[in-house]
C-alpha positions as CSV (number, residue, x, y, z in Angstrom):
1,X,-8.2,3.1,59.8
2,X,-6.7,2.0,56.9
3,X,-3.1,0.4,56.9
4,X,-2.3,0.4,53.8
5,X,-3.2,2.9,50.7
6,X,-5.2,2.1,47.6
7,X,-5.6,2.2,44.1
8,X,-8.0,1.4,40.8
9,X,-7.0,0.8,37.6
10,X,-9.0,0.2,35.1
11,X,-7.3,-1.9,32.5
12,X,-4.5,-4.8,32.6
13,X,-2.5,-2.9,30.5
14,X,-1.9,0.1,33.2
15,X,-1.0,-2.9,35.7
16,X,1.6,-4.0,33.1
17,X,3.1,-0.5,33.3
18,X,3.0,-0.9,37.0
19,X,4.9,-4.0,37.1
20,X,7.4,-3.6,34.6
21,X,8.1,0.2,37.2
22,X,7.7,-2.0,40.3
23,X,10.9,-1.9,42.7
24,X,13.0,-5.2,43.5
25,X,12.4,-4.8,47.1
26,X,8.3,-5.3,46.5
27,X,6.8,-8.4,47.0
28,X,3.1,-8.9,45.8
29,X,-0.2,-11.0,46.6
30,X,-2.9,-11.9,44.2
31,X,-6.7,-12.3,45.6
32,X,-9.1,-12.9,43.2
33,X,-12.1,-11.0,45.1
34,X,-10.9,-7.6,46.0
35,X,-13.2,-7.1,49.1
36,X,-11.3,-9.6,51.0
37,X,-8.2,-8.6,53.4
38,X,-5.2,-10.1,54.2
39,X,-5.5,-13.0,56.2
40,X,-3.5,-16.2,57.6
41,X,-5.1,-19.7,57.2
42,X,-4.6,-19.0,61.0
43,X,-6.3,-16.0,61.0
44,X,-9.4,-17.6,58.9
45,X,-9.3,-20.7,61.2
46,X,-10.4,-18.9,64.5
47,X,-8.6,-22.1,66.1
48,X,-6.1,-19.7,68.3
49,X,-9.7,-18.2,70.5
50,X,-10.6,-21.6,71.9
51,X,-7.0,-23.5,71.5
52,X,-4.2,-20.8,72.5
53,X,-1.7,-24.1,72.7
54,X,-2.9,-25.1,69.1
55,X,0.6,-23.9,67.4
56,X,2.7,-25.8,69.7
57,X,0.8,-28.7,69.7
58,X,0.2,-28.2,65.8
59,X,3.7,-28.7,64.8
60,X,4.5,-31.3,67.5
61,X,2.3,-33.5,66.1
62,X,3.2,-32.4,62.4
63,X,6.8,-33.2,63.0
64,X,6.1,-36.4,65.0
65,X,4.3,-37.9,61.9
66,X,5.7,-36.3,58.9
67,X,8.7,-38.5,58.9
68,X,6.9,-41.5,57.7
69,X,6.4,-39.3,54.6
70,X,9.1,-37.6,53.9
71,X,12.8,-38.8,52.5
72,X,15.8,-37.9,54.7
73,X,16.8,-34.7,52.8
74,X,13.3,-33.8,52.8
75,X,13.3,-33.3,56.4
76,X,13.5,-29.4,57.6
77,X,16.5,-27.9,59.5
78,X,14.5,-25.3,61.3
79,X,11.2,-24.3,62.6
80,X,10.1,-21.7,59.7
81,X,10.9,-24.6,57.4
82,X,8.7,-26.9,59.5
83,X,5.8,-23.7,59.1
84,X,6.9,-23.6,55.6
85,X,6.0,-26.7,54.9
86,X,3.1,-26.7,56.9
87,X,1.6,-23.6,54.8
88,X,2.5,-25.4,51.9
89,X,-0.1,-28.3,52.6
90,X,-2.8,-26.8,53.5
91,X,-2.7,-26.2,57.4
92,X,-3.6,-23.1,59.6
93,X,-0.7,-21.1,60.1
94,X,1.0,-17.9,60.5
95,X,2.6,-17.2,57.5
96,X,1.0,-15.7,54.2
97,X,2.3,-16.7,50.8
98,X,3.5,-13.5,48.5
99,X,5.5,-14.0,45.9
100,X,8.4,-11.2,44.6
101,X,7.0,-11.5,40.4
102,X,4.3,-9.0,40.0
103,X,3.2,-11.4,37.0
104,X,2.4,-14.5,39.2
105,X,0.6,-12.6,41.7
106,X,-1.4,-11.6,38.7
107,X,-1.6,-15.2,37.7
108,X,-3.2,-16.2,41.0
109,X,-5.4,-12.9,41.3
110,X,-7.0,-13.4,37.9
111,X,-7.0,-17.6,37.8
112,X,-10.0,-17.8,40.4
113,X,-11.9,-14.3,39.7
114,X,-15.2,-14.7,38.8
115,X,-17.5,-11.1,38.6
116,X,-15.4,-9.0,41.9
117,X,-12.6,-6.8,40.9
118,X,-9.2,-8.3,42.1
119,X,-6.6,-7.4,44.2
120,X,-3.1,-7.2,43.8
121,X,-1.6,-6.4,47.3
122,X,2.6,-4.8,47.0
123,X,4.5,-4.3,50.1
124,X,7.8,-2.4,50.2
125,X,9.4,-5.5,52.0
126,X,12.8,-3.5,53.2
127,X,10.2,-0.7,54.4
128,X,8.0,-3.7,56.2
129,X,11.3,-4.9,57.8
130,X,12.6,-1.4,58.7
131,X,9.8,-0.7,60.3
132,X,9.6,-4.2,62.2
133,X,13.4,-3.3,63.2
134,X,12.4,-0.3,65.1
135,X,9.7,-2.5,67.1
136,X,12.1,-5.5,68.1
137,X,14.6,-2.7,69.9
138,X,11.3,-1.8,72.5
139,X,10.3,-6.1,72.6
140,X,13.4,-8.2,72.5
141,X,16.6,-8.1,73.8
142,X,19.0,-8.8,71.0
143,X,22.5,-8.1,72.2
144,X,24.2,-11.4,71.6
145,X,23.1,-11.2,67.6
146,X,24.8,-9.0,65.2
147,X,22.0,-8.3,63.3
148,X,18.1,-9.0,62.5
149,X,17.9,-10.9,59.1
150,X,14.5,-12.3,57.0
151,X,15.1,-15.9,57.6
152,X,15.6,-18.5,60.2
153,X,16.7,-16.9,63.3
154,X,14.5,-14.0,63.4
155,X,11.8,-16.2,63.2
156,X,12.5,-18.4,66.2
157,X,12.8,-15.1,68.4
158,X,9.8,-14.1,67.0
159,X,8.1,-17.3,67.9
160,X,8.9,-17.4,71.1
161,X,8.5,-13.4,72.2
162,X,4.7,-14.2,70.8
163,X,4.3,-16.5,73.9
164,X,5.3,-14.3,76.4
165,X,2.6,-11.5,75.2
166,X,1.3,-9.1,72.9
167,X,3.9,-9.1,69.8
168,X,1.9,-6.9,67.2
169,X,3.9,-7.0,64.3
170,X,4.1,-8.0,60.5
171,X,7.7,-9.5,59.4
172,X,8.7,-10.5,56.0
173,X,10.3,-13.9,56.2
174,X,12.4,-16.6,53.9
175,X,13.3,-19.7,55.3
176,X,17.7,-20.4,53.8
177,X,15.8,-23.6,52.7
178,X,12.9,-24.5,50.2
179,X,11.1,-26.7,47.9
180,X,10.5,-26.5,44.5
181,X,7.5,-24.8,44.6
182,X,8.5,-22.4,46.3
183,X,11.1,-22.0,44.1
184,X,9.1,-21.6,41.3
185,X,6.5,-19.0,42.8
186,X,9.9,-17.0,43.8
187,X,7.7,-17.3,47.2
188,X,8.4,-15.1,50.4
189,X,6.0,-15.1,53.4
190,X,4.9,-12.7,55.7
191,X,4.4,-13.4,59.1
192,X,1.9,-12.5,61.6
193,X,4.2,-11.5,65.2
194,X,0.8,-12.3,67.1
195,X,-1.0,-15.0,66.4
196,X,-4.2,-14.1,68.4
197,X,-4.7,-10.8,66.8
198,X,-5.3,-10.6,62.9
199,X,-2.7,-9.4,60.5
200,X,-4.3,-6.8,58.9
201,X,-4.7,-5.3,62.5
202,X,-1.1,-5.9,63.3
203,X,0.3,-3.4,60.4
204,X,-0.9,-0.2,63.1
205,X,2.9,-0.7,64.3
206,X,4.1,1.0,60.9
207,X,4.0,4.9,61.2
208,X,1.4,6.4,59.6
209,X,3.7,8.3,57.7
210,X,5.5,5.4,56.2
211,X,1.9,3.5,55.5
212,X,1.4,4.7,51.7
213,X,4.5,3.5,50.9
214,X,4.8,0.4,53.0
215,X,1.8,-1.5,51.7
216,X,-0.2,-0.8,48.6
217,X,-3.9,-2.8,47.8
218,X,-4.1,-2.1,43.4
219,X,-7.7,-3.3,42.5
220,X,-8.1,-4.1,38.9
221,X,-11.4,-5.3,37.0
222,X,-12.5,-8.7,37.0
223,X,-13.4,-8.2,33.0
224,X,-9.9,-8.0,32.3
225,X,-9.4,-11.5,33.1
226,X,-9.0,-12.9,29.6
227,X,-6.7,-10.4,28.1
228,X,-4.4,-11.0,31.6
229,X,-4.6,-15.0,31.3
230,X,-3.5,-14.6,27.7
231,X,-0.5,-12.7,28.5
232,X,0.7,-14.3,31.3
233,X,0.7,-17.5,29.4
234,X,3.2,-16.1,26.7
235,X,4.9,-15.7,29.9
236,X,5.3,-19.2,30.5
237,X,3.2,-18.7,34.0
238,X,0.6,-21.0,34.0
239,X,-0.3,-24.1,36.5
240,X,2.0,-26.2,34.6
241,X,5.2,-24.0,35.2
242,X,4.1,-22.9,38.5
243,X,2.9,-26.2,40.4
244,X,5.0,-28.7,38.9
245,X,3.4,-32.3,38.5
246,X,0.6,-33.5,36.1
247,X,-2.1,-31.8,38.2
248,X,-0.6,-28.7,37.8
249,X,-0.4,-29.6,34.1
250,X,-3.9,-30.3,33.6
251,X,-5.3,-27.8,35.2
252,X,-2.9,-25.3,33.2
253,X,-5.1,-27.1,30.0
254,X,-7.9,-25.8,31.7
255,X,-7.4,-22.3,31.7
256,X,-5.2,-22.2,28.5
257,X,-9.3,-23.5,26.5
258,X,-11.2,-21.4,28.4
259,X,-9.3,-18.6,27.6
260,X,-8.3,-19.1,24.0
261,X,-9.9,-16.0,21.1
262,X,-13.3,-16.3,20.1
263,X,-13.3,-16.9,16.5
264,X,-14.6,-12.9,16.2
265,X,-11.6,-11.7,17.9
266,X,-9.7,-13.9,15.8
267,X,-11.0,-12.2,12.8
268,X,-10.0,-9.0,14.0
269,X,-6.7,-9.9,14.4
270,X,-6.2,-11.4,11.2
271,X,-7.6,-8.2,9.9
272,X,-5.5,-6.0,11.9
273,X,-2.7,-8.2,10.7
274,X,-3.1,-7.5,7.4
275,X,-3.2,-4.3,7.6
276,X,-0.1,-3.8,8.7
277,X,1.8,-6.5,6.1
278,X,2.4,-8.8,9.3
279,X,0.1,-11.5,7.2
């Protein structure tokens, strides 16, 4: 079965009518091959089947060593903004990187597609945490809180209720704390309740009748890469503006060339342009 619902379009232009429609609550994720599911850097490890310790000792050792690279105010104040950071550099873990701009999940769909149709993934993050509400009230026991929240707290109970057991669930999370590039990417996670069981399995919690408008996959032609990248660079949402640093910058140059008019469309433009007294 299916946990989420799906849907084609056919040109970047009806995913612009999409976004500009799109809800504040949704959060989105762009994959540049549409075939592929969600998935952790956890889940794609397979560390968890022969290393069940592996988080624990995972960010033992990460906070043990990253103080000899990190400044004083750099350091996190809680454990999602220790995984937070350990996402951010590259290592397995439980969280999954969406971002609430419907435009940079484009940007990251489209950046890396090659001839498969991409995938813009939305989820109805109050309908996601709803949902996950209505799960903690059979798994934890939270009478001495006043009330679940995205962030910090909820995460530490769900970290440690994941030990004791089975804990399929998908929670939206934000750490109260974050770096610039998370900033930038207007980043939220989701995270993964069990992390011996895929994510993609652990959305059967949601009722089915709440699934189609819990978590949508939109799959849009690779072919309409060009047009996209041009747009989304008049939106200032490039490498440059979105990893911060002279890689970032270089590798916005990149994809600016590759994607600039052919001289023919050029022509039409200019002719189209005149035309219409604009030139």
């Amino acid at each position: 079965m299916k946990y989420y619902k799906e849907i084609e379009l056919s040109t970047w232009e009806e995913y612009k009518e999409l976004a500009e429609k799109s809800r504040l609550e949704w959060i989105f994720r762009g994959q540049s091959n549409s075939n592929w599911d969600l998935q952790t850097t956890l889940d794609r490890s397979g560390i968890t089947t022969d290393f069940p310790e592996f988080e624990d000792e995972l960010i033992r050792d990460f906070i043990r060593g990253a103080k000899f690279y990190l400044q004083a105010e750099q350091i996190p104040k809680s454990l999602l903004e220790w995984f937070s950071m350990i996402q951010h550099f590259g290592a397995p873990s439980r969280l999954l990187d969406f971002t609430k701009s419907p435009y940079i999940a484009a940007y990251f769909a489209f950046e890396q597609a090659t001839n498969e149709d991409i995938a813009i993934w939305i989820v109805d993050k109050i309908a996601l945490f709803q949902s996950s509400i209505y799960y903690f009230n059979d798994k934890i026991d939270y009478s001495s809180h006043t009330k679940y929240t995205f962030d910090d707290n909820t995460f530490d109970l769900v970290f440690e209720k994941s030990k004791e057991g089975e804990f399929d669930c998908v929670i939206p999370m934000e750490p109260k704390n974050t770096n610039q590039r998370y900033h930038l990417q207007q980043s939220i996670f989701l995270c993964q309740g069990n992390p011996y069981q895929s994510i993609i399995n652990q959305f059967e919690f949601i009722k089915k009748n709440l699934i189609d408008r819990t978590i949508i996959k939109v799959v849009i032609p690779s072919s309409e890469k060009k047009k996209a990248i041009r747009d989304l660079i008049k939106m200032n949402i490039s490498r440059a503006s979105l990893f911060p640093g002279l890689d970032g910058f270089a590798k916005s140059l990149m994809m600016k060339y590759s994607n600039l008019s052919t001289f023919g469309e050029t022509h039409e433009l200019l002719k189209y342009a005149v035309k219409k007294g604009i030139a």
